[in-house]
FIPA-328559 format. One line per field, with one value per residue (C-alpha): residue number from 0; x, y, z; residue in one letter. Coordinates in steps of 0.25 Angstrom, whole numbers, plus 2048, in hexadecimal, padded with zeros to 3 digits. Example, Ala and Ser with C-alpha at 12.3 -4.5 7.8 and 13.67 -1.06 7.14 Angstrom:
nr 0  1
X 831  837
Y 7EE  7FC
Z 81F  81D
rest a  s
# end
This chain:
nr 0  1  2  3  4  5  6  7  8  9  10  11  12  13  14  15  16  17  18  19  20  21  22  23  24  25  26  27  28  29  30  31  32  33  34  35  36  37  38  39  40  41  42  43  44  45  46  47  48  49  50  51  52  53  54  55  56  57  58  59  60  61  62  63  64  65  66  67  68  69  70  71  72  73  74  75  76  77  78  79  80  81  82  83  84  85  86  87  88  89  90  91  92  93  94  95  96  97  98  99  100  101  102  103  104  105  106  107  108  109  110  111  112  113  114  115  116  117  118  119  120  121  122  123  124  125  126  127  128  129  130  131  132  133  134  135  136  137  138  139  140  141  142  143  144  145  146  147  148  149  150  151  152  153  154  155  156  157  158  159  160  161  162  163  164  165  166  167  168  169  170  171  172  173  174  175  176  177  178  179  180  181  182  183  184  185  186  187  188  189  190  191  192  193  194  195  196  197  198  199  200  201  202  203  204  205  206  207  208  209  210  211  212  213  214  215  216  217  218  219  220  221  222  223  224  225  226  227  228  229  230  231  232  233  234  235  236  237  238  239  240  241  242  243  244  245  246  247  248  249  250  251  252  253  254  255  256  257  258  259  260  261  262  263  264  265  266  267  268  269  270  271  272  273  274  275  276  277  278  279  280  281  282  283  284  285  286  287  288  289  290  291  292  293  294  295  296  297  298  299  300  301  302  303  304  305  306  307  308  309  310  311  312  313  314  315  316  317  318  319  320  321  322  323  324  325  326  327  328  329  330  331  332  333  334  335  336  337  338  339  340  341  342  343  344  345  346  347  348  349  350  351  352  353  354  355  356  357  358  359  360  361  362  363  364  365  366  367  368  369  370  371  372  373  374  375  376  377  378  379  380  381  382  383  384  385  386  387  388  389  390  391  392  393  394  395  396  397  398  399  400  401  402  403  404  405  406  407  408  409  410  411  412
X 156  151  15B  165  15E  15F  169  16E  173  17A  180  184  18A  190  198  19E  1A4  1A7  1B0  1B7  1BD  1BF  1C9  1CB  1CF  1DB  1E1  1DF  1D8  1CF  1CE  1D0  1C5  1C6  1C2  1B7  1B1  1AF  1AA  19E  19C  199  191  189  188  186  178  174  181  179  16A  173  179  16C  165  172  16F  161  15F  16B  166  157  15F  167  160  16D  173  181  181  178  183  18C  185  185  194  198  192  197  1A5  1A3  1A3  1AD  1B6  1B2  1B4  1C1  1C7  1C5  1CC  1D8  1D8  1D8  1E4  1DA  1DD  1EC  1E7  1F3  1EE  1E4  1EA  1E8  1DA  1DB  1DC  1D1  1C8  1CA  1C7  1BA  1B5  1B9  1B2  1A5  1A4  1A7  19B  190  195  192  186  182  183  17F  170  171  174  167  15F  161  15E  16F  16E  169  16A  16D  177  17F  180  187  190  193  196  19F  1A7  1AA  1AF  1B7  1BF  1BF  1C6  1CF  1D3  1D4  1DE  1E7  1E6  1EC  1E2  1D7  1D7  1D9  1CC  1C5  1C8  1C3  1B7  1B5  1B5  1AC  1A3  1A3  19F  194  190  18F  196  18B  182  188  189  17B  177  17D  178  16A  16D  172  165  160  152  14B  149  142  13E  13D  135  137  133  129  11E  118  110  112  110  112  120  122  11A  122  12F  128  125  133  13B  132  135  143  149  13D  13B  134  12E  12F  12C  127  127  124  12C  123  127  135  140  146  136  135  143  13E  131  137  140  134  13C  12F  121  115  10C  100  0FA  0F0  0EB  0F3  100  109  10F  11D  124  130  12E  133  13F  142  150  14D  159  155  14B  144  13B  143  137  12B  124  115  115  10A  108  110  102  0FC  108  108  0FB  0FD  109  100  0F4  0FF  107  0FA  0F4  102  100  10D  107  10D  11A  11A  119  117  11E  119  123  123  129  133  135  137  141  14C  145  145  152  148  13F  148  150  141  140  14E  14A  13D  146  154  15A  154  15A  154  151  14D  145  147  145  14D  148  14D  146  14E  15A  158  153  161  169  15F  160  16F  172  169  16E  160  162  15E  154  154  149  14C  13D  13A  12C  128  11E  121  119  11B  114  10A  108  108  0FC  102  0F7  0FB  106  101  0F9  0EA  0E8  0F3  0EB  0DF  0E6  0EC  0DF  0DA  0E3  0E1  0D1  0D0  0D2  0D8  0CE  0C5  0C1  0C0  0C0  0CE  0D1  0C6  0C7  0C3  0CD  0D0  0DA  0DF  0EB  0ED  0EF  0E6  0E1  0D9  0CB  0C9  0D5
Y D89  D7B  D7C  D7A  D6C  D66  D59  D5B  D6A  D63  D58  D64  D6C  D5F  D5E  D69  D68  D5A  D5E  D6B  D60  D55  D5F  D68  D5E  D57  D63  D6E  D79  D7B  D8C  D87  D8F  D87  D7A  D84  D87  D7B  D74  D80  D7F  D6F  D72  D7C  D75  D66  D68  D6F  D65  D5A  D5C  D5F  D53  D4C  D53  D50  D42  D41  D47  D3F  D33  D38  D3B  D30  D23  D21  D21  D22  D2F  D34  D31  D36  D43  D44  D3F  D4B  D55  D51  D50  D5E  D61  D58  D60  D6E  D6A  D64  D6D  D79  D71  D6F  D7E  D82  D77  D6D  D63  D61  D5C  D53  D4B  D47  D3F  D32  D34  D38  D48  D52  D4B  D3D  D44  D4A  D3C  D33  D3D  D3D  D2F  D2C  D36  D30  D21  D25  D2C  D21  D18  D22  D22  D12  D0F  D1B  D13  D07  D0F  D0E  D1D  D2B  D2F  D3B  D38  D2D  D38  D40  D36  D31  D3F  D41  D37  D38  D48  D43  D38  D42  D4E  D43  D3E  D4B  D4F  D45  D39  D2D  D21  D2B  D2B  D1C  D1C  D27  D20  D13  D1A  D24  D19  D0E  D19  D1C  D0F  D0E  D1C  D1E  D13  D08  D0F  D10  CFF  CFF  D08  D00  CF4  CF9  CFC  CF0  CE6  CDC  CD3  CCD  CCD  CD6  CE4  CED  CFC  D03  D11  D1D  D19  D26  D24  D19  D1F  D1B  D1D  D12  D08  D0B  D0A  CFD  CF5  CFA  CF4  CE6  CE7  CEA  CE1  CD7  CD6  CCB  CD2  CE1  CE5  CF4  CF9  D08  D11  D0F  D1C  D21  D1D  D2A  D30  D25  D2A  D3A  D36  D2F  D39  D44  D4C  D4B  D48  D44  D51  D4A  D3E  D3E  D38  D2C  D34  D3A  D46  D48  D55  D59  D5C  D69  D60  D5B  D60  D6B  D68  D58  D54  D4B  D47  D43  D3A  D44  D49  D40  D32  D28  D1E  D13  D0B  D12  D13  D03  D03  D0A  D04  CF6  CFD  D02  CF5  CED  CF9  CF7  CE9  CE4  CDE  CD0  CD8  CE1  CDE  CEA  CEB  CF1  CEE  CFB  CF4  CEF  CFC  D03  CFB  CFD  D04  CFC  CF6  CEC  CEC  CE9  CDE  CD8  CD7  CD0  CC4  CC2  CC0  CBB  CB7  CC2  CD1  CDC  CE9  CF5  D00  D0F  D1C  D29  D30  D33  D25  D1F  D23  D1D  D11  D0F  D10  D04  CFC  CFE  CFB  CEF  CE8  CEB  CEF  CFB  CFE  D0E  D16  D24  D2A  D36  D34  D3F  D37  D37  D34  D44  D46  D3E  D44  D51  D4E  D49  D40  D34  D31  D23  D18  D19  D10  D18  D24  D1F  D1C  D2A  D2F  D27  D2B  D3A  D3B  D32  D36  D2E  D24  D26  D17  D17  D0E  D0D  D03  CFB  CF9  D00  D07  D10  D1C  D18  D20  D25  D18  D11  D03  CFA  CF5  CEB  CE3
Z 7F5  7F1  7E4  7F2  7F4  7E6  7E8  7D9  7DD  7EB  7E2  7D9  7E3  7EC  7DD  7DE  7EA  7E7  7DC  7E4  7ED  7E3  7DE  7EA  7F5  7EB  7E6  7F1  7E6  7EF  7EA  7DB  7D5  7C8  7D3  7D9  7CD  7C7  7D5  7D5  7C6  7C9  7D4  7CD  7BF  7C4  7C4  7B4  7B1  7B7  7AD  7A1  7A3  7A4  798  78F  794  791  786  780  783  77D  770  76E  776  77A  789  786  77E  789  793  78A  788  797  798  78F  798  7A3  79D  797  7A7  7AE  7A0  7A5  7B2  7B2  7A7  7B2  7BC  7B4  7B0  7BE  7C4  7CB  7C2  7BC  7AC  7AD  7BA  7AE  7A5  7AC  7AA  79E  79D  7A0  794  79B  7A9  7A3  79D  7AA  7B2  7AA  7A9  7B7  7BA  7B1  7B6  7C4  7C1  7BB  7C6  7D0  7C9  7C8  7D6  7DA  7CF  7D7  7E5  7E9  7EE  7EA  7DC  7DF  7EA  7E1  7D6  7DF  7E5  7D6  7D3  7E0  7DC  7D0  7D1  7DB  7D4  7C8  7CF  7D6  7C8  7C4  7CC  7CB  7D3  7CB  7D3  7D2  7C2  7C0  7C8  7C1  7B3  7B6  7BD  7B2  7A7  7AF  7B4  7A5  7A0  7AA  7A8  79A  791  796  790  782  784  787  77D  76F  777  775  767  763  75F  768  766  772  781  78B  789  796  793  7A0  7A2  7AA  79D  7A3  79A  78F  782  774  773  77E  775  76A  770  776  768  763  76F  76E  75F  75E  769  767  774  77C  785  78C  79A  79F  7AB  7AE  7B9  7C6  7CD  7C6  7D0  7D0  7D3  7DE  7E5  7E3  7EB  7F6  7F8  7F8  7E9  7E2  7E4  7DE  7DD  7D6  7D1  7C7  7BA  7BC  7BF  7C9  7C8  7CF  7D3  7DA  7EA  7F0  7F5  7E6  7E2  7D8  7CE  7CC  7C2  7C8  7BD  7B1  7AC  7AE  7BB  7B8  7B7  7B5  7C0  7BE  7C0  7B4  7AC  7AD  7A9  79C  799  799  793  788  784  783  779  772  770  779  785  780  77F  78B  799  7A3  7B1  7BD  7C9  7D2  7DD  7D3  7CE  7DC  7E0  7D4  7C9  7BC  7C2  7C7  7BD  7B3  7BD  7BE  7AD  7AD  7B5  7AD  7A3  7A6  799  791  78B  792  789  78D  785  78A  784  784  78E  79B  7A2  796  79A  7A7  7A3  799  7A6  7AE  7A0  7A0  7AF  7AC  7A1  799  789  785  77A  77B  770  76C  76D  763  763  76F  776  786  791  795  78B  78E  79C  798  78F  77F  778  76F  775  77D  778  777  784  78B  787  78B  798  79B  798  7A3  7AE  7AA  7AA  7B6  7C6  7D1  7D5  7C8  7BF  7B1  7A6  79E  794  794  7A3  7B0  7B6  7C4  7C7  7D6  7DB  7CE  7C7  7BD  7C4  7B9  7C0  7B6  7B1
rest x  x  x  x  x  x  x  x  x  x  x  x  x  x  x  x  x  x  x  x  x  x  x  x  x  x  x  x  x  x  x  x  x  x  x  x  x  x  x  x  x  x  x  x  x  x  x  x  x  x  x  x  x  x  x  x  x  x  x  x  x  x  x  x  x  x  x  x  x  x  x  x  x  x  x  x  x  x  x  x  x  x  x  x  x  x  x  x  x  x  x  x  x  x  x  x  x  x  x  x  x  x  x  x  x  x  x  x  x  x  x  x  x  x  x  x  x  x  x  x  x  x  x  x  x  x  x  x  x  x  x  x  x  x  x  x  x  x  x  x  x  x  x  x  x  x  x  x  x  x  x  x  x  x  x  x  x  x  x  x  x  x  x  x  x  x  x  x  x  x  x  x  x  x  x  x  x  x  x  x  x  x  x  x  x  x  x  x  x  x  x  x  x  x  x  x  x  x  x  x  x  x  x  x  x  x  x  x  x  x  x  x  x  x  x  x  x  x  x  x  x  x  x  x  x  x  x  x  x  x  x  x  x  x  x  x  x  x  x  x  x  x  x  x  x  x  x  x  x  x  x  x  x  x  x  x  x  x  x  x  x  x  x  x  x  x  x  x  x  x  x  x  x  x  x  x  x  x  x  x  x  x  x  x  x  x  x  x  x  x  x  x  x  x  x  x  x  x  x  x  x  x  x  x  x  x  x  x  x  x  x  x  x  x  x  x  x  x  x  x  x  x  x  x  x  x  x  x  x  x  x  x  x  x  x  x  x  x  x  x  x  x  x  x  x  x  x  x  x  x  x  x  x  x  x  x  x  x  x  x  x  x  x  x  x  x  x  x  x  x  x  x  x  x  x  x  x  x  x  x  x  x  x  x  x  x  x  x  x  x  x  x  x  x  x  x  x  x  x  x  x  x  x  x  x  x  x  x  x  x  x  x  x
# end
């Protein structure tokens, strides 16, 4: 029964309806089971259709460093679909091939489609990003829309296509061709201004460091800002709307699980289910870049409100008016909070400098227990957190420290 309740099986099923009546209402096949069958295969196939995509998406993106083949991997899928989908409605005499041509046959019907949906999509997470609606609501309206100025093209109507091309094609660029701009931008070399390292650092570990004294090296930066998630946006949405909760809090972390009211088919935690306090994750992101010798390179930021009011939107908007004249960089990994962070650099105008990691060292790692993977102080750090209980004072780094509400507060500073 609560598989009933899952918003992505609703917009699944509301998808297949939409697109009976996208093609029903204009041609009056109501009983044509070429139009039935596809409508319930769409309703019943949106949601596996819906990971696979992710998954080609992400682990594209984790191969290649590159967001436009990602998108491109995700753009064939989808048109692998809309080719399927459309190619039965022709065979069963819901769409005459010959009302096609203006748009370019059935291949050029396929590709407007599938760039029209990934350009929606797009915006549809950008305006959630920015708080402009539900995320889930605006991928559904995106999608509503854009099956029904596809069947409408489909079928034949001459102002219709004209607008569907133009859509398709700007959607497109905004979509999935910005990102091939912005990725041989990246490529092409550039030396000087700010560096921005954003991320969970859940926690920072030697990888991070590396990464850190490459990007100051290579693009001989002037300086470089971090600033750590605070609570995930997306975790902070789930919590007020009572999806997830935090089960326990201990050793310096939280750990998050779904509520008995969480959509069962959403994973909610792309990024892990434990996270270091943002307070201690600070803490050993200062501990870590002192140790590394890059305190007169590195600044850290910690803006929670800031943060809570539009993301690294603000954080990054707050950066550029330090430094008004200056390039901004931005150094992400390819994992799936890199991912994200190319699409805040590309809507912001920040260069990207991606790093396609091999090395196997990840902060999931780390929580589930790995050694050598942080830096000695770090260690010495995590170590801390784990031996000591809430309320409990110790000495750490040379200095008296207490655990107050599951964060490390330094005595003597």
């Amino acid at each position: 029964m609560k598989l009933l309740h899952s918003i992505l099986l609703k917009i699944a099923l509301s998808m297949g309806v939409i697109m009976y009546l996208a093609y029903a209402i204009p041609t009056s096949q109501y009983t044509n089971r070429y139009l039935i069958g596809i409508s319930i295969f769409t309703a019943l196939f949106l949601p596996i259709f819906t990971v696979v995509s992710a998954y080609l998406e992400q682990q594209t993106f984790r191969l290649t460093a590159s967001m436009f083949a990602s998108k491109f991997a995700k753009f064939v899928w989808q048109s692998l679909y809309n080719l399927f989908a459309l190619g039965l409605l022709i065979k069963g005499h819901v769409i005459d091939e010959t009302n096609l041509r203006m748009v370019g046959g059935l291949v050029g019907a396929v590709c407007l489609t599938s760039l029209a949906s990934q350009g929606l999509q797009y915006l549809a997470i950008m305006m959630s990003n920015h708080a402009k609606g539900n995320r889930f609501a605006n991928i559904f309206f995106a999608l509503s829309f854009n099956v029904i100025i596809s069947a409408l093209a489909a079928i034949g109507y001459k102002k219709i296509q004209i607008i569907f091309i133009v859509l398709g094609l700007l959607l497109g660029i905004i979509g999935i061709f910005i990102s091939l701009i912005t990725d041989i931008w990246g490529l092409i070399p550039s030396k000087g201004g700010v560096g921005l390292f954003l991320g969970t650092f859940n926690p920072v570990h030697k990888s991070h460091i590396a990464i850190l004294k490459q990007f100051i090296n290579e693009r001989q930066l002037d300086k470089v800002y971090i600033h750590p998630t605070v609570i995930p946006k997306m975790h902070q949405y789930l919590l007020d709307k009572g999806m997830i909760e935090i089960v326990k809090e201990e050793a310096g972390k939280r750990y998050y699980e779904k509520s008995a009211s969480a959509d069962p088919l959403v994973n909610f935690f792309p990024t892990g289910k434990v996270f270091y306090e943002a307070e201690n994750r600070v803490y050993m992101l200062k501990t870590a870049i002192e140790e590394a010798g890059l305190a007169k390179k590195v600044e850290i930021l910690f803006e929670p409100q800031l943060y809570q009011d539009d993301g690294f939107y603000a954080i990054i908007k707050t950066i550029r008016q330090k430094h008004p004249h200056m390039r901004l960089h931005g150094l992400l990994g390819t994992d799936e909070g890199g991912m994200l962070l190319h699409d805040i650099y590309d809507e912001t105008g920040v260069k990207p400098y991606v790093v396609l990691r091999r090395d196997n060292i990840s902060g999931t790692a780390i929580r589930k227990g790995a050694q050598g993977m942080t830096m000695p102080k770090v260690t010495e750090v995590l170590n801390f957190l784990t031996n000591f209980k809430e309320g409990h004072s110790g000495i750490l780094l040379g200095k008296k420290v207490n655990i107050i509400n599951n964060r490390l507060e330094v005595v003597d500073d």
